[in-house]
TISEVEX-930102 format. One line per 3 residues: their letters; for each residue x, y, z of C-alpha. Coordinates in nm, 4 decimals, m for minus. Each point is the difference from the previous one (the first is absolute). Example, Ala and Ser with C-alpha at 12.3 -4.5 7.8 and 13.67 -1.06 7.14 Angstrom:
# residues 2
AS> 1.2300:m0.4500:0.7800  0.1370:0.3440:m0.0660
END
This chain:
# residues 126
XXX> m0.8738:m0.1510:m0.2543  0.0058:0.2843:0.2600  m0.0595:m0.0217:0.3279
XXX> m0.2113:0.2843:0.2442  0.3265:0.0552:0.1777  0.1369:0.1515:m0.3355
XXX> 0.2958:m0.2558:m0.0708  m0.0973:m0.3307:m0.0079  0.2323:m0.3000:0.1322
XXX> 0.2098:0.0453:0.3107  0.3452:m0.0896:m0.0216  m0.0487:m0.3382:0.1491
XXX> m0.2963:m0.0683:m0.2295  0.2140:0.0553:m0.3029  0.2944:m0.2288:0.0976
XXX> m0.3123:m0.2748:0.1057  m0.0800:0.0175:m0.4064  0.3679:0.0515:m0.1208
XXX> 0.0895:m0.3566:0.1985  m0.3034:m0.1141:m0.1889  0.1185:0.0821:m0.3156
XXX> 0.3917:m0.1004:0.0927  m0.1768:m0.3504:0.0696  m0.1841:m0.0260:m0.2852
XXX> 0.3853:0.0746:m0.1785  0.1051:m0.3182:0.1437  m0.3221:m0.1985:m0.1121
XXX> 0.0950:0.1554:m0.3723  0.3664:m0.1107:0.0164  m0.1214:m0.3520:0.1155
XXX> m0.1595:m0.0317:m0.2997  m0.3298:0.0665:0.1207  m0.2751:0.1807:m0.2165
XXX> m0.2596:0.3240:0.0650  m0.2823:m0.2065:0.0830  0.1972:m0.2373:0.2622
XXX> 0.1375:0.2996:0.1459  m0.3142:0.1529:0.0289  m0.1458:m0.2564:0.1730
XXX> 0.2509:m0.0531:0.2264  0.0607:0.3093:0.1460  m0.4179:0.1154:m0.0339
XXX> 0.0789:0.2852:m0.2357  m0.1935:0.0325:m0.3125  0.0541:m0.1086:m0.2937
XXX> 0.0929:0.3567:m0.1727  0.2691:0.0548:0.2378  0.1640:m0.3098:m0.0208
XXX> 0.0250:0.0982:m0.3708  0.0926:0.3280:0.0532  0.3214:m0.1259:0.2236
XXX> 0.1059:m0.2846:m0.1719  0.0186:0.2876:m0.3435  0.1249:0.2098:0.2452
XXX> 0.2766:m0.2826:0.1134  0.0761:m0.1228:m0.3511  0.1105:0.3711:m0.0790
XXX> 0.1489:0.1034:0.3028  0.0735:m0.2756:0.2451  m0.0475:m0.0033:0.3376
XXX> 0.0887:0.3918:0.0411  m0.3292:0.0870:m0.2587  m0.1965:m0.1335:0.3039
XXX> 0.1121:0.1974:0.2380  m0.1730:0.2572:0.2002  0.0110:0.3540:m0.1363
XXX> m0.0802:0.1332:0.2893  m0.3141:0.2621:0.0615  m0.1593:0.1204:m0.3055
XXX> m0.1602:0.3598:m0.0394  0.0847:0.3570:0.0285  0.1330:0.1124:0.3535
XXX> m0.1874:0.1954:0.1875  0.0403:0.3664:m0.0341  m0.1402:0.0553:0.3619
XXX> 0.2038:m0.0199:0.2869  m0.0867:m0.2303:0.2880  m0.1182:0.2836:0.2171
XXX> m0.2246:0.1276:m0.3388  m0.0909:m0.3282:0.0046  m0.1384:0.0102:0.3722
XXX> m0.1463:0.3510:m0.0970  m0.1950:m0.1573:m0.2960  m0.1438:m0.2958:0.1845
XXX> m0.1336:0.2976:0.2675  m0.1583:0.1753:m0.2567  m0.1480:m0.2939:m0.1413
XXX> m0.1257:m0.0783:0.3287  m0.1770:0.3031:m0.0241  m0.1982:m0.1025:m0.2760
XXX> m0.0718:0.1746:m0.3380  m0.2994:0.2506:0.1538  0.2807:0.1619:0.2083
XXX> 0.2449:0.0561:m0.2938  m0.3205:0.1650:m0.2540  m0.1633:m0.3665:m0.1131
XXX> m0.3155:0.0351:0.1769  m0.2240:m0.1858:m0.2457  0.1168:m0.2961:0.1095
XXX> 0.2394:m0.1718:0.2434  0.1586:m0.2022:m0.2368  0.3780:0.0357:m0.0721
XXX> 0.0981:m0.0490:m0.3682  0.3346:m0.0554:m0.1643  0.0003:0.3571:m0.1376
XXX> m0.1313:0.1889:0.2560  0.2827:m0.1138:0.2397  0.2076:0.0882:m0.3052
XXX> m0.1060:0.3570:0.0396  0.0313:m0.0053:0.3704  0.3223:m0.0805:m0.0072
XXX> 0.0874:0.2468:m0.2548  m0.1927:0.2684:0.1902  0.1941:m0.1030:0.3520
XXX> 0.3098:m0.1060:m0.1330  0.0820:0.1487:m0.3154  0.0623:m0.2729:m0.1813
XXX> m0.1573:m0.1523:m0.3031  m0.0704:m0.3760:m0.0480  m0.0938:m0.0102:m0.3349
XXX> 0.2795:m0.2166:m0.1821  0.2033:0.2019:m0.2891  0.0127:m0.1243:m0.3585
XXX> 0.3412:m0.1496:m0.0925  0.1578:0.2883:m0.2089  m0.0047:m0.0904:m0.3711
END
């Protein structure tokens, strides 16, 4: 899932999960099934499956945090603080004036007209 702030969970959100998952480790190595672990620590039921596969292939270091997935961003923070101006704006002011509603590709092309950089992702070369 992605979030509007363009990078999901905070650094603190992801080690909240990552001790979830480290605990649910322990309730595997007990003994403990997916189903009691899921109910114990209110996750669902895929997840608890997930991990304990997860757990049985990797250990304890499979559940781990990965840390933030996703591309970087290619804008700096102060392009950053320029976009969020221009979106401000709103479309009208930037050629949009149909509507005021900002869509995923025309902040694309905004930022490619402001910035010079493209966001569409490239093909893995073959």
């Amino acid at each position: 899932m992605r979030y509007g702030d363009g990078g999901g969970l905070t650094a603190k959100g992801r080690q909240r999960r990552e001790a979830v998952r480290l605990e649910a480790a322990g309730l595997f190595a007990d003994g403990l099934g997916p189903p009691e672990v899921a109910r114990r620590l209110r996750v669902s039921s895929k997840s608890a499956y997930q991990w304990h596969q997860a757990w049985t292939n990797g250990g304890v270091a499979a559940l781990a945090s990965q840390g933030a997935s996703g591309r970087r961003c290619k804008l700096s923070a102060r392009c950053q603080e320029k976009l969020a101006a221009y979106l401000e704006q709103g479309p009208a002011a930037h050629g949009w004036d149909q509507d005021q509603v900002w869509t995923g590709a025309r902040v694309a092309t905004l930022i490619g007209r402001k910035f010079h950089v493209s966001t569409a992702s490239r093909a893995p070369p073959a």
